[in-house]
N, C-alpha and C positions, 0 to 999 in steps of 0.2 A: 556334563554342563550343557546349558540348554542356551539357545540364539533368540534372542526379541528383537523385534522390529520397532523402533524407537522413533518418535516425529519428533522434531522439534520446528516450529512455527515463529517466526519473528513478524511482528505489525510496526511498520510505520504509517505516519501520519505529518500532514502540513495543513494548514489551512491557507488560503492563496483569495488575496481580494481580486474580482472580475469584474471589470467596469461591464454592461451590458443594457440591452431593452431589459429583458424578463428573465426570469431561471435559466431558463431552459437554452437562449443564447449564451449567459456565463457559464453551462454546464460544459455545450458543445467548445468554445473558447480553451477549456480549462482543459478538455481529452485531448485535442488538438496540441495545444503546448505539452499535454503530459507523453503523447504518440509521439511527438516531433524532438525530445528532449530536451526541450526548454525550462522543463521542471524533472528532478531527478533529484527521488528522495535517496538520502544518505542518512551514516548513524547519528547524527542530530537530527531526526525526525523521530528515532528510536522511541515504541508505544511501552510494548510490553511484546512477553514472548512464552510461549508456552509449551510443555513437552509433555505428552502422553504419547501410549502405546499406540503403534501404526496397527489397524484394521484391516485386511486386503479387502 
C-alpha cells in the first residue's frame, strides 16, 4: 500500500467597507485592523475549499 501527500486548502473571504481618502489608505486601514485582530475571519466567511495531491 502506498502513502500520498494530500492538501487540502480552505479560502475565506469578507468584504469590510473603509471610510478613507483613496485606495490605498483603506487598503493600509483594512491590514492594520486585519494584523491587530480586529477583523478575524471565521467559518461564516467560508469561500470554497479544495483538495489535490501535495507536490514537494
Amino acid at each position: 500500500m502506498e502513502t500520498f501527500k494530500i492538501e487540502v486548502q480552505e479560502f475565506l473571504s469578507r468584504i469590510v467597507e473603509i471610510e478613507a481618502k483613496n485606495i490605498d489608505e483603506a487598503i493600509l486601514r483594512l491590514k492594520e485592523m486585519y494584523n491587530s485582530e480586529e477583523i478575524v475571519l471565521d467559518n461564516e466567511d467560508f469561500v470554497t475549499s479544495e483538495i489535490e495531491e501535495f507536490k514537494d
